[in-house]
VOVEX-830497 format. One record per atom (N, C-alpha, C): residue number from 1; residue in three letters; atom name; x, y, z. Coordinates in pm, whole numbers, plus 50000, padded with zeros to 5 digits. Example, Ala and Ser with C-alpha at 12.3 -4.5 7.8 and 13.67 -1.06 7.14 Angstrom:
% VOVEX-830497
NODE   nr  rest  atom      X      Y      Z
NODE    1   ala     N  51319  49431  50780
NODE    1   ala    CA  51230  49550  50780
NODE    1   ala     C  51320  49670  50780
NODE    2   ser     N  51285  49775  50708
NODE    2   ser    CA  51367  49894  50714
NODE    2   ser     C  51290  50003  50787
//
This chain:
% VOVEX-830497
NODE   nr  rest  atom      X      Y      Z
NODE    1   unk     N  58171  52279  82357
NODE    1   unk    CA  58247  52338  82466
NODE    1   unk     C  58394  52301  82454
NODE    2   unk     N  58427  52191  82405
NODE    2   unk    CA  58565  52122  82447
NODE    2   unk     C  58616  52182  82270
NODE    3   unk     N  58588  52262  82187
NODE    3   unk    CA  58633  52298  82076
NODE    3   unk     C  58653  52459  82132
NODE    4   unk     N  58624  52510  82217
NODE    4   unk    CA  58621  52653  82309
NODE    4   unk     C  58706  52653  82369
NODE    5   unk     N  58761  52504  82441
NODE    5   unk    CA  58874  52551  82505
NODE    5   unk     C  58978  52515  82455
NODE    6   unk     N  58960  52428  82328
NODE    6   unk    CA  59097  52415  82256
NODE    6   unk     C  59112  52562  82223
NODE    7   unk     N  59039  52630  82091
NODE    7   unk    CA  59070  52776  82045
NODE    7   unk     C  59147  52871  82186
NODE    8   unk     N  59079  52857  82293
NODE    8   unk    CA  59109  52964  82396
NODE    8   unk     C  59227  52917  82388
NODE    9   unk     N  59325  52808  82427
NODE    9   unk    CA  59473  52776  82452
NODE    9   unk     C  59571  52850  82335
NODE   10   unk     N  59507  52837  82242
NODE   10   unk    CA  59555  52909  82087
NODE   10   unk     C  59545  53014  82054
NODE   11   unk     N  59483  53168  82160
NODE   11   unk    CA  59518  53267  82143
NODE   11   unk     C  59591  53337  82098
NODE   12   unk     N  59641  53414  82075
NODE   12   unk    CA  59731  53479  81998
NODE   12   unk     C  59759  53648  81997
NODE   13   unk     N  59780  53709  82035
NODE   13   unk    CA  59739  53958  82035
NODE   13   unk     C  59878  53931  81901
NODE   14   unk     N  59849  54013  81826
NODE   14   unk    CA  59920  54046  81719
NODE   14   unk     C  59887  54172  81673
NODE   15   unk     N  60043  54242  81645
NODE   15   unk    CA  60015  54387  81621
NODE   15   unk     C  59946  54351  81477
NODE   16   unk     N  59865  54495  81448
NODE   16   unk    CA  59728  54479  81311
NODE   16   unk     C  59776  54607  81210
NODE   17   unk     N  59694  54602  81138
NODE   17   unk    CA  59743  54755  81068
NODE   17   unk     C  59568  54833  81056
NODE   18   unk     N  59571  54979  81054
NODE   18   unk    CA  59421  55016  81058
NODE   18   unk     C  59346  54994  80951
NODE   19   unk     N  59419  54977  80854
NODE   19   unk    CA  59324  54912  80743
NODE   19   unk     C  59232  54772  80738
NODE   20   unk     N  59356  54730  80804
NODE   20   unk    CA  59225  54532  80810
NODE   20   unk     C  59150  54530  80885
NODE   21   unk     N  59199  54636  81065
NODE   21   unk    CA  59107  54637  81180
NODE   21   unk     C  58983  54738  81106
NODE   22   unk     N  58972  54808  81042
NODE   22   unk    CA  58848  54891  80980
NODE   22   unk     C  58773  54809  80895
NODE   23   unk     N  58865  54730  80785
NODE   23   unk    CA  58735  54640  80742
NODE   23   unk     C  58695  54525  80847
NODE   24   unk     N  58775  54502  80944
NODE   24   unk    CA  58709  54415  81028
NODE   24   unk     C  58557  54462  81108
NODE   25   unk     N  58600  54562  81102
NODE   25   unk    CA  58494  54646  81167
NODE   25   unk     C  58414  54688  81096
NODE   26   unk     N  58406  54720  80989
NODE   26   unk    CA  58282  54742  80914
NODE   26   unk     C  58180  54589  80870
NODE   27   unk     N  58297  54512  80902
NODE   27   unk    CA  58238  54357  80842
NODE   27   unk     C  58115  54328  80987
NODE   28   unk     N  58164  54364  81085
NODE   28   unk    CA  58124  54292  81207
NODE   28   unk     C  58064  54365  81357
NODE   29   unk     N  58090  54483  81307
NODE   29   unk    CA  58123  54569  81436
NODE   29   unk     C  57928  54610  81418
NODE   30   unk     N  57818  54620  81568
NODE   30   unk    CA  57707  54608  81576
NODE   30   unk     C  57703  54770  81503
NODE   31   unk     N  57719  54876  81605
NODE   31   unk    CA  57667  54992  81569
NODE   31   unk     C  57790  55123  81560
NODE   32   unk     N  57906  55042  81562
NODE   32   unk    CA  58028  55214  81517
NODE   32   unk     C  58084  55209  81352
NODE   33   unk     N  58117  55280  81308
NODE   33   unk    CA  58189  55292  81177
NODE   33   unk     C  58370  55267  81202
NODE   34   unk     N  58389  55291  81052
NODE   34   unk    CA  58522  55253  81066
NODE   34   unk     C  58658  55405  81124
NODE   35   unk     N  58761  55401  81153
NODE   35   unk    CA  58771  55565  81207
NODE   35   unk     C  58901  55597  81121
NODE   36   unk     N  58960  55701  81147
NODE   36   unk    CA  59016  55755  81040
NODE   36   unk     C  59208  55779  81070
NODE   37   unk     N  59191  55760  81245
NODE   37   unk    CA  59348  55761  81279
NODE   37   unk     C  59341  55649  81382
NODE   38   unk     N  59464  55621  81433
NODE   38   unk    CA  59503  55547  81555
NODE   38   unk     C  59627  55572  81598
NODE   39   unk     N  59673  55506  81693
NODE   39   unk    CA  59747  55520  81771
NODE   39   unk     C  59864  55366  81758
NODE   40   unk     N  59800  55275  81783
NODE   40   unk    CA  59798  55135  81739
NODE   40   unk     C  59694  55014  81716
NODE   41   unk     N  59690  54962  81657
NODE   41   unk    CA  59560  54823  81654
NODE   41   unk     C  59644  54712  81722
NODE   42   unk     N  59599  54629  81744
NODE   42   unk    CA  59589  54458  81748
NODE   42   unk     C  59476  54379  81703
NODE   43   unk     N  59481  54235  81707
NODE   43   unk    CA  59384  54162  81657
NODE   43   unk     C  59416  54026  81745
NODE   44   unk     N  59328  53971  81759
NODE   44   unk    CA  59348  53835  81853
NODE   44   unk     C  59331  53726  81728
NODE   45   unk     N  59398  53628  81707
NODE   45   unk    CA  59412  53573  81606
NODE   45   unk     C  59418  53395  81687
NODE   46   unk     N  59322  53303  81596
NODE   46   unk    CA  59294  53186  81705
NODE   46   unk     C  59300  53078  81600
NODE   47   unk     N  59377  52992  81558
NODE   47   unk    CA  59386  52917  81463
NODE   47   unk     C  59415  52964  81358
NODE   48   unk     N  59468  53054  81346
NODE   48   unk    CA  59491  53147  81172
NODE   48   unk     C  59374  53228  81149
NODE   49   unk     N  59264  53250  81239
NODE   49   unk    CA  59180  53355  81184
NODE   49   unk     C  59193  53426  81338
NODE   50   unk     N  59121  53559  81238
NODE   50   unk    CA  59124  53692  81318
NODE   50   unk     C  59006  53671  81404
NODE   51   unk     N  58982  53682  81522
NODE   51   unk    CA  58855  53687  81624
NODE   51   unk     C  58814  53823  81655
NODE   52   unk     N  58927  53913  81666
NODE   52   unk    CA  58889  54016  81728
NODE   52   unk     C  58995  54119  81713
NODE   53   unk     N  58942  54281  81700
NODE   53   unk    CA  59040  54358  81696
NODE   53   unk     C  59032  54481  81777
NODE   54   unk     N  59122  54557  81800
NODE   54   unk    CA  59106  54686  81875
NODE   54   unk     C  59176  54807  81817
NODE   55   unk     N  59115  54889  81839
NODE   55   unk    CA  59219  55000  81770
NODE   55   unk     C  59222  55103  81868
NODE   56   unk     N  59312  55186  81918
NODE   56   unk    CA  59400  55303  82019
NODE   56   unk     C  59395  55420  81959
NODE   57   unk     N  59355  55495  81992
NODE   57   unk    CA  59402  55607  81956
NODE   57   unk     C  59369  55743  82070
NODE   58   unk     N  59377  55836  81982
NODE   58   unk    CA  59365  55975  82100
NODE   58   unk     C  59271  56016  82122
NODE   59   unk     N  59231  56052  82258
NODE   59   unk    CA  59052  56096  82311
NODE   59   unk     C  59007  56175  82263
NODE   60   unk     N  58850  56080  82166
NODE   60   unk    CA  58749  56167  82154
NODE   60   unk     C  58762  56307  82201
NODE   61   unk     N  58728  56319  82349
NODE   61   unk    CA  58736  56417  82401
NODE   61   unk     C  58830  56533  82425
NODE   62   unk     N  58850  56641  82413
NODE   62   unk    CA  58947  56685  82358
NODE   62   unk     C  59027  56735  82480
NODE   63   unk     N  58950  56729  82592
NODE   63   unk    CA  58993  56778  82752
NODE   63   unk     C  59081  56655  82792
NODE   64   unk     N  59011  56508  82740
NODE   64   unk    CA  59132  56393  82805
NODE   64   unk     C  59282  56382  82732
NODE   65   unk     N  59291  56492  82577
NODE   65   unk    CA  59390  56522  82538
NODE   65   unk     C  59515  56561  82569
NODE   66   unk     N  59581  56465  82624
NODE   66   unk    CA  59703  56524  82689
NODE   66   unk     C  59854  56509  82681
NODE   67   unk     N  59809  56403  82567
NODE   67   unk    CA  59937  56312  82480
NODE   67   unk     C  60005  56222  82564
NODE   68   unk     N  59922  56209  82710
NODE   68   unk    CA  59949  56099  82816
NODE   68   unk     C  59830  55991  82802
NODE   69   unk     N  59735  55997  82734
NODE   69   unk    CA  59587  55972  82765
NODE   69   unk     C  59553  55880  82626
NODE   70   unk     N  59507  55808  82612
NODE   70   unk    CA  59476  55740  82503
NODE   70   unk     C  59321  55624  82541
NODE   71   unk     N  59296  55644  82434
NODE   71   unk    CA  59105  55578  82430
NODE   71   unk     C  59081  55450  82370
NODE   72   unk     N  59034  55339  82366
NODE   72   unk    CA  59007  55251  82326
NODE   72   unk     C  58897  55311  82242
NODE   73   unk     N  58924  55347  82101
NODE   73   unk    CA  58828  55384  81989
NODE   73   unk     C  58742  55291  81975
NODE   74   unk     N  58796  55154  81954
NODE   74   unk    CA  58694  55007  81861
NODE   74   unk     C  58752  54973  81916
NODE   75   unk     N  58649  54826  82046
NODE   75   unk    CA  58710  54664  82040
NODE   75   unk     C  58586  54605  81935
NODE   76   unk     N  58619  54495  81886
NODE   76   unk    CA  58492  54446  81790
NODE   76   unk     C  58566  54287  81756
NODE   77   unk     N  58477  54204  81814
NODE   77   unk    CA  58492  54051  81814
NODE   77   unk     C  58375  54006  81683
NODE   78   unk     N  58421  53884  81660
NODE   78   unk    CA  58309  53838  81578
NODE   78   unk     C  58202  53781  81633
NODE   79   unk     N  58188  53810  81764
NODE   79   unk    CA  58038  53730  81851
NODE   79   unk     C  58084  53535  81849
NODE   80   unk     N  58148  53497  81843
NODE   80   unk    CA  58199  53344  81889
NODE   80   unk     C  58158  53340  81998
NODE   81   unk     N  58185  53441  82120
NODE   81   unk    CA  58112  53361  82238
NODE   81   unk     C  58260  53298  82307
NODE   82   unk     N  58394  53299  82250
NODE   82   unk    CA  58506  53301  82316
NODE   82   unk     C  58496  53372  82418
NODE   83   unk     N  58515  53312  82556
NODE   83   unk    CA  58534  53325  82683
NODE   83   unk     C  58691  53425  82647
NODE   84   unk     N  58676  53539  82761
NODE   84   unk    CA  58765  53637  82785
NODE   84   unk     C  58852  53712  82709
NODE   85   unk     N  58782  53691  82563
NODE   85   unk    CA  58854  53746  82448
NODE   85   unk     C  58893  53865  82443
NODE   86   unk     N  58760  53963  82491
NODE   86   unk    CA  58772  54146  82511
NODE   86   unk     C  58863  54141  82615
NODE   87   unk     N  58842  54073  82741
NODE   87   unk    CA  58959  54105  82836
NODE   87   unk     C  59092  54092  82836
NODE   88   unk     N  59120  53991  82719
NODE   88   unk    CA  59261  54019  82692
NODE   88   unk     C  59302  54125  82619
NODE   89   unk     N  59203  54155  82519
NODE   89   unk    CA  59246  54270  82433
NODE   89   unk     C  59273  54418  82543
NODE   90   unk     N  59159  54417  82633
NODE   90   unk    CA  59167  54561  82691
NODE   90   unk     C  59248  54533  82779
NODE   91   unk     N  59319  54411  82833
NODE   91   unk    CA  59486  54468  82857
NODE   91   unk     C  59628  54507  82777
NODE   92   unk     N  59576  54427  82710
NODE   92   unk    CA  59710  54424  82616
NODE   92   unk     C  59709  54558  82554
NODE   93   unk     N  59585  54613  82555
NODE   93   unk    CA  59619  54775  82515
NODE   93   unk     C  59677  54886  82637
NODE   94   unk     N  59605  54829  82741
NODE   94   unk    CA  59666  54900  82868
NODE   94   unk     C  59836  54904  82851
NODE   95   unk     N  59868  54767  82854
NODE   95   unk    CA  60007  54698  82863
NODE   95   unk     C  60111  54795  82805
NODE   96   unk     N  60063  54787  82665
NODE   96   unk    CA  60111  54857  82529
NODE   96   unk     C  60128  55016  82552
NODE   97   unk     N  60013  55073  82611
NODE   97   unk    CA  59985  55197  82642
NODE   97   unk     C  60093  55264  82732
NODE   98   unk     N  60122  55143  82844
NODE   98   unk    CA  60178  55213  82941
NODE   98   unk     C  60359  55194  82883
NODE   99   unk     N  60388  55091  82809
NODE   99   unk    CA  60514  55069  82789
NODE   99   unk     C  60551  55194  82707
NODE  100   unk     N  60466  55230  82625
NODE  100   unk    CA  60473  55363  82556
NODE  100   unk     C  60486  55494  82629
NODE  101   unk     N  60484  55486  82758
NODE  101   unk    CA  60504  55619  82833
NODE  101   unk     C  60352  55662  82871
NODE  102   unk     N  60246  55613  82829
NODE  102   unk    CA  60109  55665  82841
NODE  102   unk     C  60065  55628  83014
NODE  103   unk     N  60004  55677  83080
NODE  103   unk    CA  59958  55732  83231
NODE  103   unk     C  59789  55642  83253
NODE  104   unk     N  59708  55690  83114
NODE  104   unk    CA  59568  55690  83113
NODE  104   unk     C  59499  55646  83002
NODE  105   unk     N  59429  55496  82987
NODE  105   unk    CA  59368  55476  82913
NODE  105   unk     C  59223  55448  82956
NODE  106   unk     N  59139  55496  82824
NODE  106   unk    CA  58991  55504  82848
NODE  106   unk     C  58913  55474  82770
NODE  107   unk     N  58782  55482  82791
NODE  107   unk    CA  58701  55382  82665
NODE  107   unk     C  58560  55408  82730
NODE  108   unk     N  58483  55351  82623
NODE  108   unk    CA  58269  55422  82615
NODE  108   unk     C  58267  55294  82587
NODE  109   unk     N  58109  55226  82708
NODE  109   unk    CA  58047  55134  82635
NODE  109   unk     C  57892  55212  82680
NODE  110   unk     N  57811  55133  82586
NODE  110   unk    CA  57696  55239  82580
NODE  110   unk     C  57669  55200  82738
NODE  111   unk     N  57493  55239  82747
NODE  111   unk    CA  57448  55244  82882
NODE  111   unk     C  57427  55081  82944
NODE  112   unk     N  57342  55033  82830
NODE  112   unk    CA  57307  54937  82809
NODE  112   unk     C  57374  54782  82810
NODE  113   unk     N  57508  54838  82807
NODE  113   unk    CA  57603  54722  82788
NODE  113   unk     C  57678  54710  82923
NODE  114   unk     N  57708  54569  83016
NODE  114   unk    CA  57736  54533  83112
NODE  114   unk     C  57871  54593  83155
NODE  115   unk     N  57988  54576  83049
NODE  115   unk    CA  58128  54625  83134
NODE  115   unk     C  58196  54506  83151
NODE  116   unk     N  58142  54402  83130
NODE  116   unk    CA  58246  54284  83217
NODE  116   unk     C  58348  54246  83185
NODE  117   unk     N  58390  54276  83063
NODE  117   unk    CA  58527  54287  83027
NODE  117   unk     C  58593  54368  83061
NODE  118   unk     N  58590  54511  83043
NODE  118   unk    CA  58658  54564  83131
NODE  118   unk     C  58679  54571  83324
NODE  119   unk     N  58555  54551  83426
NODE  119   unk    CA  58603  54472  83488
NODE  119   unk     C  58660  54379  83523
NODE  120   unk     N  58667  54295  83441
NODE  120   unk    CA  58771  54193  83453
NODE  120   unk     C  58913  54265  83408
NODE  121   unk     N  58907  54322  83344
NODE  121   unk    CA  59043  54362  83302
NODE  121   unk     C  59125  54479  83394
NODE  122   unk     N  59073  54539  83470
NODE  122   unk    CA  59078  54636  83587
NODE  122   unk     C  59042  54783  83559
NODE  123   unk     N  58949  54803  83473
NODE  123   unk    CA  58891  54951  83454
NODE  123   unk     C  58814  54927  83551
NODE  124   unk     N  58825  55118  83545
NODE  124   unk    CA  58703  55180  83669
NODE  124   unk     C  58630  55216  83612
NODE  125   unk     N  58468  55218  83613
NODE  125   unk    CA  58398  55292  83583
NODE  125   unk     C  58368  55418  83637
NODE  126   unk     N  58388  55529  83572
NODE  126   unk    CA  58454  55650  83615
NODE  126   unk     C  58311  55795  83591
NODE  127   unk     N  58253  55764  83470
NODE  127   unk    CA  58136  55886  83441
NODE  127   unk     C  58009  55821  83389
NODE  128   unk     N  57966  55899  83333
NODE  128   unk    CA  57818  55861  83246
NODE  128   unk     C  57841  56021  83187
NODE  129   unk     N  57800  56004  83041
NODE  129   unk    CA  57791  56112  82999
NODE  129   unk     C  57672  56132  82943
NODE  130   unk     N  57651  56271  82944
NODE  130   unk    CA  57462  56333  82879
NODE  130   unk     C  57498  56294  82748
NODE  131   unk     N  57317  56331  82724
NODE  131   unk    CA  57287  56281  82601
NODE  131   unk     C  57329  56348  82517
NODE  132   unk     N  57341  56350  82367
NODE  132   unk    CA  57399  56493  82236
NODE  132   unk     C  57257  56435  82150
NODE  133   unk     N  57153  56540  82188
NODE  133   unk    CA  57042  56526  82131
NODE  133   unk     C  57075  56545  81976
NODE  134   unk     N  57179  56662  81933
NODE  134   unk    CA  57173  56722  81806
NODE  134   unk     C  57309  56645  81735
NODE  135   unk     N  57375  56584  81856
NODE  135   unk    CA  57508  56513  81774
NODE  135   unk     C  57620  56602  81809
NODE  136   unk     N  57726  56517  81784
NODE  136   unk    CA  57864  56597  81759
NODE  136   unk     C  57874  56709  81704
NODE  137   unk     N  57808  56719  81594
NODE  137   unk    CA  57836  56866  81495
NODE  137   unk     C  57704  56929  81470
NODE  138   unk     N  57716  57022  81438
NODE  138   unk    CA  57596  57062  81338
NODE  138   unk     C  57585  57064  81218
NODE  139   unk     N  57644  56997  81184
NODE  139   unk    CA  57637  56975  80992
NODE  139   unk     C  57486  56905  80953
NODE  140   unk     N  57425  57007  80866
NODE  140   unk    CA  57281  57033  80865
NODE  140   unk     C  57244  56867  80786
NODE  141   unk     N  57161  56812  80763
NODE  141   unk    CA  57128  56670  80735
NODE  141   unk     C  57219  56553  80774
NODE  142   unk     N  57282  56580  80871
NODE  142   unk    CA  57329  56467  80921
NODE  142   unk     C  57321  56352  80986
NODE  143   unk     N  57244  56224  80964
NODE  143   unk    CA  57232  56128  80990
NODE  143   unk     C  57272  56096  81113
NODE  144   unk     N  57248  56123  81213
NODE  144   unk    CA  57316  56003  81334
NODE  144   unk     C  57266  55843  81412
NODE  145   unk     N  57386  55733  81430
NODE  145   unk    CA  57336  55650  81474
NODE  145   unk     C  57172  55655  81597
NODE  146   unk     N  57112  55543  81591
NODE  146   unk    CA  57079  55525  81679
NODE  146   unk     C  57135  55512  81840
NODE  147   unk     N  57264  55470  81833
NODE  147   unk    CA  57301  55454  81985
NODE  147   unk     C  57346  55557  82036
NODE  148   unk     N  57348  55680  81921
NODE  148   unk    CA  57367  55856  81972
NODE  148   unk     C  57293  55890  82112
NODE  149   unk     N  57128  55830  82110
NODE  149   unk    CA  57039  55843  82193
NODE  149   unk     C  57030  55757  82328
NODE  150   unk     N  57109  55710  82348
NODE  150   unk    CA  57181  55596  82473
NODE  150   unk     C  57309  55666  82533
NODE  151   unk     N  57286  55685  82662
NODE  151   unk    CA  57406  55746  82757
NODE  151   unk     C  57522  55657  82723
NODE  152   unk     N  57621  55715  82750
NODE  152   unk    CA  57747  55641  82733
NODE  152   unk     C  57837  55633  82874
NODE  153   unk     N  57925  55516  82918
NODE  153   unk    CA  57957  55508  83053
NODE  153   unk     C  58128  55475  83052
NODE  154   unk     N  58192  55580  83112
NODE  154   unk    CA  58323  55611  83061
NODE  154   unk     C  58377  55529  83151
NODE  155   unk     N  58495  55444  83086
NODE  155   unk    CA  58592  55391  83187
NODE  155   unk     C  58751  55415  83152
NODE  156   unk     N  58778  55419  83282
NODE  156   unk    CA  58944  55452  83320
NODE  156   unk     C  59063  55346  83375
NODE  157   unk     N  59146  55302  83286
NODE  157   unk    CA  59263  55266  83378
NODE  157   unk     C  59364  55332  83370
NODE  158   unk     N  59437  55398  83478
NODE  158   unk    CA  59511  55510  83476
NODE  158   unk     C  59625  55428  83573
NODE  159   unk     N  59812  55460  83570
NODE  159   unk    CA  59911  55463  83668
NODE  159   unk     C  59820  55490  83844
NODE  160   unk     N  59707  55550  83863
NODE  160   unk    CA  59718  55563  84019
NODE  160   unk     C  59579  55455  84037
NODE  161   unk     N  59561  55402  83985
NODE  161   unk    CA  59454  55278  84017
NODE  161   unk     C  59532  55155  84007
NODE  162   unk     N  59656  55146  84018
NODE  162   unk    CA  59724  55031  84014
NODE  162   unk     C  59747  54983  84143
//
């Protein structure tokens, strides 16, 4: 415990580049792949190593597209068990977001998964979205994750929830 709260004092958000946050994420990340644009990354960095990273970019969805609106694509920690690690990250993207002129940031954790980082961090939980029995596309043999089949539960921190 008392080696937990030394690291926690030694935090660190440091801008990332999408290349290291993707292999970070392919190294560590439970069930997403690595993605192909962003917006910006960071990485929480705790004694000289990387703990955790996030990457920004523009909504999945193509309706939250508004070039005001931006999504938390990937947070992905290495499972340490560091107390409030995601919650710093999912402000510091808010932070970042809004200094940039951005209104609305948003983000999916499956059904299954609690939220408590982003409650702590001041998202709303805002939807639940249906299932995509067949997937994103129809591109004929296409493999999809397992967590395709798990609702997903949308959250919002936007300028009028402040």
């Amino acid at each position: 415990m008392e080696s937990n709260v030394k690291k926690i004092s030694q935090m660190k958000v440091i801008p990332f580049t999408l290349k290291k946050a993707n292999k970070f994420i392919t190294e560590y990340h439970k069930h997403s792949k690595r993605v192909v644009g962003c917006r910006f990354c960071l990485a929480v960095e705790i004694n000289g190593e990387i703990e955790a990273v996030a990457i920004v970019g523009r909504p999945v969805a193509r309706l939250l597209d508004d070039g005001l609106t931006a999504e938390v694509i990937r947070l992905c920690t290495r499972q340490n068990g560091i107390k409030n690690l995601c919650s710093v990250l999912y402000s510091r993207c808010w932070k970042i977001w809004r200094l940039m002129g951005g209104n609305k940031l948003v983000t999916y954790t499956l059904e299954t998964e609690n939220g408590a980082s982003l409650k702590a961090s001041g998202f709303k939980q805002v939807s639940t979205t249906q299932l995509f029995k067949r997937g994103w596309t129809n591109r004929k043999n296409r493999i999809f994750p397992k967590t395709q089949l798990i609702k997903k539960v949308r959250w919002e921190f936007n300028t009028t929830s402040l």
